[in-house]
C-alpha positions, 0 to 999 in steps of 0.5 A, a space after each residue: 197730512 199723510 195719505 195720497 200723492 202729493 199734488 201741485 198747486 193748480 193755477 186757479 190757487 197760485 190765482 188766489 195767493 197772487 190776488 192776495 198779494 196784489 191787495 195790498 198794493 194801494 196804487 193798483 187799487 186806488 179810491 176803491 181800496 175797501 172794496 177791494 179788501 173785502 173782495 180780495 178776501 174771499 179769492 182764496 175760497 176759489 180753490 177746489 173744495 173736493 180738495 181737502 188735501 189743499 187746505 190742510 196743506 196751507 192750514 199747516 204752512 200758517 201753523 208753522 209759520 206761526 210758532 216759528 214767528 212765536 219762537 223768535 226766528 226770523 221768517 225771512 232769511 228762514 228756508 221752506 222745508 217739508 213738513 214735519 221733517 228738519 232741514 240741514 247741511 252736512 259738509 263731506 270729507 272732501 268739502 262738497 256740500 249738499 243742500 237740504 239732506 233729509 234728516 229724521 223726522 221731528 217728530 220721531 226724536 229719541 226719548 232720553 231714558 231716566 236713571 233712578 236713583 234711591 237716596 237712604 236718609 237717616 231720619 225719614 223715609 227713602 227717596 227716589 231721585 231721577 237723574 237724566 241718562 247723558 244723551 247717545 252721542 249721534 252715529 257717525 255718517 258712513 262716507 265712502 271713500 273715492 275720487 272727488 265728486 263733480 255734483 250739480 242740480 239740473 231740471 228734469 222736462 217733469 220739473 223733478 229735482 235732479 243731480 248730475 254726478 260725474 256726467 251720471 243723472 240720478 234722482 236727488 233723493 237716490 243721491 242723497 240717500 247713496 252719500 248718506 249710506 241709507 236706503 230710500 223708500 216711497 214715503 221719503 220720496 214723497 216727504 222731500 218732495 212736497 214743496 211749502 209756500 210761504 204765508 204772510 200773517 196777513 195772508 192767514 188772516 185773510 184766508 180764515 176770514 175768508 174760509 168762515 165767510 164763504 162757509 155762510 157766504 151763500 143764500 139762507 133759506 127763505 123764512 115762513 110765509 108767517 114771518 113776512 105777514 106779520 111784518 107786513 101786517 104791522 106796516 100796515 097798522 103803522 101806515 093807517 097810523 099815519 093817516 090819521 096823524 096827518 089828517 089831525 094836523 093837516 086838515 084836509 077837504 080832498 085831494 085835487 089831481 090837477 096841482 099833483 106833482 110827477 110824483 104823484 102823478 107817477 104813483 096814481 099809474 101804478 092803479 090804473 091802466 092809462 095811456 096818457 097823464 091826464 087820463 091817470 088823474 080823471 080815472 083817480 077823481 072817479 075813483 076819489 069820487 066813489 062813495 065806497 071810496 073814502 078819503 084815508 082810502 085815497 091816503 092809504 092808496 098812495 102811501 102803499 104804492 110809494 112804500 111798495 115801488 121805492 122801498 120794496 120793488 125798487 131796493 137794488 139787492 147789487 151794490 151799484 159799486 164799480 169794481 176795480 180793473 185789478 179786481 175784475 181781471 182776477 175774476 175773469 181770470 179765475 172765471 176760465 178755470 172755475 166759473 162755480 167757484 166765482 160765482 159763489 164768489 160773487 154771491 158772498 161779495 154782493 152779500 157782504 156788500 150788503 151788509 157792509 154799504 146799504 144797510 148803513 144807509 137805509 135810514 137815510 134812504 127812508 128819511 129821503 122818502 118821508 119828505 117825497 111823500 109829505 111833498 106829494 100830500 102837499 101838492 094835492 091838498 086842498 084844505 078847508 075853508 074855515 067856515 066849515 063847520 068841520 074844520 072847527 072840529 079837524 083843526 086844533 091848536 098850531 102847538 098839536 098840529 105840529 106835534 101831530 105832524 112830527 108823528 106823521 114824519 116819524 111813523 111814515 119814516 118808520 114804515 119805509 125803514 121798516 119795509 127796506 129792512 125786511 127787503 134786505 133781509 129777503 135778499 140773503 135768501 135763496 127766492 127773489 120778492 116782488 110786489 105786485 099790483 092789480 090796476 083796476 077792472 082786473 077780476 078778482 083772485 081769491 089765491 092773490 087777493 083779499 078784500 079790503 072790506 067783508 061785505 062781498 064775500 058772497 060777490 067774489 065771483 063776479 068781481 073786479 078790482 076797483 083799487 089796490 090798497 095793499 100789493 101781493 108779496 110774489 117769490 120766484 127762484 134766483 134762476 130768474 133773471 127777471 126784474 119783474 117775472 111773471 105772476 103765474 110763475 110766483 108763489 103767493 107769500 102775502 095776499 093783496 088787500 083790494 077793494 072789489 066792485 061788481 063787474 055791471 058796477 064797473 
């Protein structure tokens, strides 16, 4: 740790060592001491990081607490010396002591020389054996002869280490070298005074865990456009699957509004622009009415708005957990001195809190929107009569209309697991995402928007959206404090699919 003049710990750090410490206090912490820990754990990242000086410091202070912990002291009742140098007391002639005289440095100890010596046998060849030298006994400490020193420490305005001897002020490095009869240079001035702190086992632990997550503690890059297609390609598959699983195993004649539940309810105002309820649902029977308009289009419509506003848009990328008193004090503490530095801070924790509460639990979560959305479908579907001559056809035996909808059950279940697992994953990267759905009579985007069937390409001109089976994939900067930023503001990442209508048709 040679170069530069020594530096004190600077308020933000003694912050995090305190932070430490106060960790480890259940009654502080209460119920929420998992949180804690994993927050507690990155405090000491605060720290400046143009300073490497700082962490080469305490990276040292653990090494050396270390060995010392390997060669059998006890830490505890051990004193804090420099670094690289050995601590000592040496009793003068007139038995006054002076604490912690500065010896020569460890590492300059004298090399004991060898002596060799040849041993003559007289049936084989000479041999050397080396012997070591006796050791030099060490020089005498040269004492001056005088009167009796009266010698105290006293605390200088700068907090510099002072003796006062015989009411005369001198610098303790002076003193000490003027007993010791040597002369004192800058560099030694600098070694006695560096001042080691004390780091508990526990507290290395905490700070590597924390150095090596905080180096990977902030947003990734965003992966390619290609990346989110394909996976949204997929889903897609799996959704119409799942269409058609259901209707084998619930035949189904059409959908009638008027029993549908809140859900649904809530789900048909996402397609269609509405001031009142009971307009959204006249405006869904016209639309099921259409006879471009299919019944697994209907389906497919309202498993994609459940998938895309509570798996996608509604997937909350903060923890909705309560921070303890302890752990918010320290964080508005640190925040006057380093606002960065918490800020960062916040980006690692939210992340890790990710990792380590909602990922968890997104199985449960999908299971939770498998059964919503069958509920849905159960409160619209009007089955049909079993003189029609297509249920003879739609409907089977009870044994395959069970197992039909346990693969309903299981492939909608994967298709909300699937879509929350890739939202978790978009939120590690640095661009936030959002779905955005086109309600009908929007005109159509060629840059957003795709059309469900390849019948109009030549009427995109002059065409409207007639209804949103897929929403679009938007990316927007994290600077955006938005929930739901404008669309002129985002990068297309995945187009919509829609089905378009000719505007005189509308």
């Amino acid at each position: 740790m040679a170069g530069g003049p020594h530096r004190r710990w600077s308020v933000e750090e003694n912050l995090i060592l305190e932070a430490l410490v106060d960790a480890n206090k259940e009654k502080i912490l209460g119920k929420r001491g998992e949180l804690a820990r994993m927050i507690y754990e990155r405090l000491n990242e605060c720290a400046p990081d143009d300073n490497s000086r700082t962490v080469e410091k305490v990276r040292y202070k653990m090494d050396h607490y270390i060995n010392k912990l390997k060669r059998g002291r006890r830490t505890s009742r051990a004193k804090p010396t420099s670094p690289g140098l050995v601590g000592e007391q040496i009793r003068l002639r007139d038995n006054t002591h002076l604490d912690s005289v500065t010896t020569c440095p460890s590492s300059r100890r004298r090399q004991v020389p060898k002596v060799v010596m040849s041993l003559r046998s007289s049936t084989g060849p000479r041999r050397k054996l080396e012997l070591p030298h006796p050791p030099t006994p060490p020089a005498p400490v040269k004492q001056y002869p005088g009167p009796k020193l009266s010698i105290r420490e006293i605390q200088g305005p700068r907090q510099e280490r002072m003796k006062q001897v015989n009411a005369q002020t001198l610098p303790r490095a002076a003193l000490d070298s003027e007993l010791r009869g040597t002369t004192t240079t800058a560099s030694d001035n600098e070694r006695s005074a560096r001042s080691m702190m004390e780091v508990e086992p526990w507290e290395r632990k905490h700070i590597e865990i924390l150095r090596s997550l905080m180096a990977q503690g902030s947003y990734s890059a965003p992966p390619r456009h290609s990346h989110v297609r394909t996976a949204l390609s997929n889903i897609t598959l799996q959704i119409e699957h799942s269409i058609e699983c259901y209707r084998q195993a619930h035949p189904c004649s059409y959908l009638d509004l008027t029993t549908a539940s809140d859900d649904a309810r809530d789900l048909s105002q996402v397609s269609f622009t509405a001031s009142t309820p009971s307009t959204v649902v006249d405006m869904m029977e016209t639309a099921s009415s259409h006879p471009a308009i299919w019944l697994d289009d209907i389906l497919q419509l309202f498993i994609s708005n459940a998938v895309f506003t509570w798996a996608f848009n509604g997937f909350k990328e903060d923890p909705q957990t309560q921070m303890p008193s302890a752990v918010q004090r320290t964080f508005n503490r640190l925040a006057q001195y380093d606002p960065e530095a918490v800020r960062r801070l916040n980006i690692a924790t939210k992340l890790d809190l990710l990792d380590a509460t909602v990922k968890p639990r997104l199985p449960v979560y999908a299971e939770e929107f498998q059964i919503r959305l069958f509920n849905i479908f159960k409160s619209m579907r009007v089955a049909p009569s079993e003189t029609d001559p297509a249920c003879e056809v739609a409907c089977g035996s009870p044994e395959y209309s069970q197992a039909k909808h346990r693969e309903f059950k299981k492939i909608t279940r994967t298709v909300f697991l699937d879509t929350l697992s890739l939202r978790a994953d978009l939120a590690r990267c640095d661009r936030k995402y959002f779905a955005q759905f086109f309600k009908q009579g929007e005109p159509f985007d060629e840059e957003s928007m795709e059309p469900h069937r390849q019948d109009m390409e030549n009427a995109f001109r002059d065409s409207t959206v007639y209804i949103c089976l897929r929403p679009a994939i938007l990316s927007f900067p994290r600077e955006s404090d938005s929930e739901a930023p404008s669309p002129s503001q985002g990068v297309v990442v995945v187009k919509a699919k829609v089905v378009v209508t000719r505007s005189s048709q509308a």
